[in-house]
C-alpha positions in Angstrom: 27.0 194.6 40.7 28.1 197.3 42.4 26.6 198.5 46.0 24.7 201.0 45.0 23.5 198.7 42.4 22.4 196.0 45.2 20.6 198.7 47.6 18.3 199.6 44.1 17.6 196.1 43.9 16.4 195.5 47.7 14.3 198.7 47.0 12.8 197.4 44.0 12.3 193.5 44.6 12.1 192.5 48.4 8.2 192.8 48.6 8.1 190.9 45.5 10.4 188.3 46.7 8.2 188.4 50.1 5.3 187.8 48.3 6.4 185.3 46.0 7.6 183.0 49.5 4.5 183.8 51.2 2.4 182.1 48.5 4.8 179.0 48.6 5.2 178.8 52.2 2.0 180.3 53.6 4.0 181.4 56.7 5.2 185.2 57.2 7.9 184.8 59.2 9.1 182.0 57.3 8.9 184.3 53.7 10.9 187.3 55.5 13.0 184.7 56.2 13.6 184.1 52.8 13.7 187.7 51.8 16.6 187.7 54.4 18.6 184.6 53.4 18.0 185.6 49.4 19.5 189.0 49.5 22.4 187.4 51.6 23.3 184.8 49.1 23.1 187.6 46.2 25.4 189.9 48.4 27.5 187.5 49.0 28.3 186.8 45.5 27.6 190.7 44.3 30.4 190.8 42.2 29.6 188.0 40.2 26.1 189.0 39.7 25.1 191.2 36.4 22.3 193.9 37.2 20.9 194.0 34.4 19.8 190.4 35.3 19.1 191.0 39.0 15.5 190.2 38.9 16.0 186.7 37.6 18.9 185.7 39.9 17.1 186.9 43.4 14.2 184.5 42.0 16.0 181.6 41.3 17.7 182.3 44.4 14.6 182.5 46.5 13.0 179.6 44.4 16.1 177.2 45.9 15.7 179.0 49.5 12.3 178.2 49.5 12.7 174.4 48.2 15.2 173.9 51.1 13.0 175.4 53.9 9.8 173.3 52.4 12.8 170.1 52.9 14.1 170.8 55.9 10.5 171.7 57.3 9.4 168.1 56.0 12.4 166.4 58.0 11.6 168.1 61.1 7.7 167.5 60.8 8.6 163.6 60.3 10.9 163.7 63.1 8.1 165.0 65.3 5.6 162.5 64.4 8.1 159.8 64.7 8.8 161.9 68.6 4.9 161.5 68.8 4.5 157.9 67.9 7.4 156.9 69.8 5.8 159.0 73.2 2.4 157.2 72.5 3.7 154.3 72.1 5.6 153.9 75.7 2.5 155.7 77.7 0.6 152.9 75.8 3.0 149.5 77.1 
């Protein structure tokens, strides 16, 4: 994929790839976060990437983005609660 190439696919799929996290992660800053880290990965890798299939790698791409914010956001909400527990637990003794 050539530059010009990966500019035409920005302009054509980032609102789709924002919408597409924004329904998964029902957080804005989280799915332009994802816009962000997608296009980054396929830039990264632009010259291994066919345009005419484009569409399908940003998704995939964003689909695996997505799965390891939901992931990592799990691990840190567990680690808070176990914070939480642990905080109530010496006010408590």
């Amino acid at each position: 994929m050539t530059t010009k190439e990966y500019n035409i696919s920005i302009d054509e799929y980032s609102d789709n790839i924002f919408r597409f996290a924004l329904k998964h992660l029902r957080n804005e800053m989280s799915a332009k976060d994802i816009v962000q880290e997608t296009f980054t990965k396929v830039w990264i890798k632009h010259e291994e990437v066919n345009f005419e299939k484009v569409k399908s790698y940003l998704f995939t791409t964003a689909y695996h983005a997505i799965i390891d914010w939901v992931k990592k956001e799990k691990r840190n909400g567990d680690f808070e609660e176990i914070n939480k527990t642990i905080a109530s637990e010496s006010r408590g003794h």
